[in-house]
N, C-alpha and C positions, 0 to 999 in steps of 0.2 A: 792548466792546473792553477789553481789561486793559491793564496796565499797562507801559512799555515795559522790552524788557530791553535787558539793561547788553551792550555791543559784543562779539558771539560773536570779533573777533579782539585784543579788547584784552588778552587772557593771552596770546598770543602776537605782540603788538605788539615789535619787534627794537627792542632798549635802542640809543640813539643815543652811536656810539662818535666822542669829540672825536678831532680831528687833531693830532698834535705837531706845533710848530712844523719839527721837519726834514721832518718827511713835507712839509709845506706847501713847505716848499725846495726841493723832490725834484722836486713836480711844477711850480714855475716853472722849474726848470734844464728839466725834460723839454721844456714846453710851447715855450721858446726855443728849442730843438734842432730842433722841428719836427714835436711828437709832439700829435693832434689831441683837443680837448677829449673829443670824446666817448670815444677810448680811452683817456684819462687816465681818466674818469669810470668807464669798465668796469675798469679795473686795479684802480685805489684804490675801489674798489664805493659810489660818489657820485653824486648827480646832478648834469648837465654845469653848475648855476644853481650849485652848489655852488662847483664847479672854475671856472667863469666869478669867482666872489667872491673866490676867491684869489688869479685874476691881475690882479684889479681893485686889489686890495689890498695887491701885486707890492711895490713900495718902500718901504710900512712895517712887511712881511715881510723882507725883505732886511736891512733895517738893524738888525733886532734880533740879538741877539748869546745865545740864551736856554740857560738851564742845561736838563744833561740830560733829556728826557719833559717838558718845558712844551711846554703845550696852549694854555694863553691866553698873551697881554700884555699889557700897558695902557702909555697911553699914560703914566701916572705912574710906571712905572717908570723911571729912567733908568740910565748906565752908573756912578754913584755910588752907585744900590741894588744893580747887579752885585757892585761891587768889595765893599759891608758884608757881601751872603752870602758872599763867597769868605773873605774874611778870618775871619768867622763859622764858618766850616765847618772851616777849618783850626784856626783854636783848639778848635772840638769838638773835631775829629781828635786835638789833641794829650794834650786833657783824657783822651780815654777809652787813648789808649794808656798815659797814664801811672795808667790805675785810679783819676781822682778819681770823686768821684760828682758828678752835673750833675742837677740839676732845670731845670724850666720857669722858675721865676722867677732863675734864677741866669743861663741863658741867656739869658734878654731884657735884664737886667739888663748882660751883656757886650753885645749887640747896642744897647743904650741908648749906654756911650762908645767906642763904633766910632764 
């Protein structure tokens, strides 16, 4: 007997696409409304253990507050790290409208006395 071969579907294995936080919104408002796991699970193309984790996870979904296309959060984040990106981002904003140049360490280096 030879040698075994490597999984005929692992080149076509489907890349695991993460949730943003508002999709995850989306389907607790649904689920409250009264719309049933398993057709949440066929809409959002998930399995229903999936959609079951999310409503289990319902309250410290809810309570975050997350910038646009966030996918994870941690529980380290809190609304003082909210506020340093917001502040952060607006000072980009201002840096590039007004044509300075910004590096990497110039940015950390503002994100340091925020």
């Amino acid at each position: 007997m030879g040698p075994k071969q490597a999984s005929a579907s692992k080149g076509s294995e489907k890349k695991k696409d993460m949730m943003t936080v508002e999709i995850k919104h989306e389907i607790i408002e649904k689920h409250e409304s009264g719309v049933r796991v398993t057709e949440l699970a066929r809409q959002y193309e998930r399995s229903t253990s999936t959609i079951y984790t999310i409503i289990k996870q319902e309250d410290a979904i809810k309570s975050t507050k997350p910038s646009k296309g966030l996918t994870t959060f941690s529980k380290l984040c809190t609304d003082f790290h909210d506020e340093m990106e917001r502040l952060l981002l607006v000072w980009i904003k201002e840096k590039q409208l007004a044509a300075d140049s910004m590096t990497e360490t110039i940015i950390c280096e503002k994100a340091s006395r925020i």
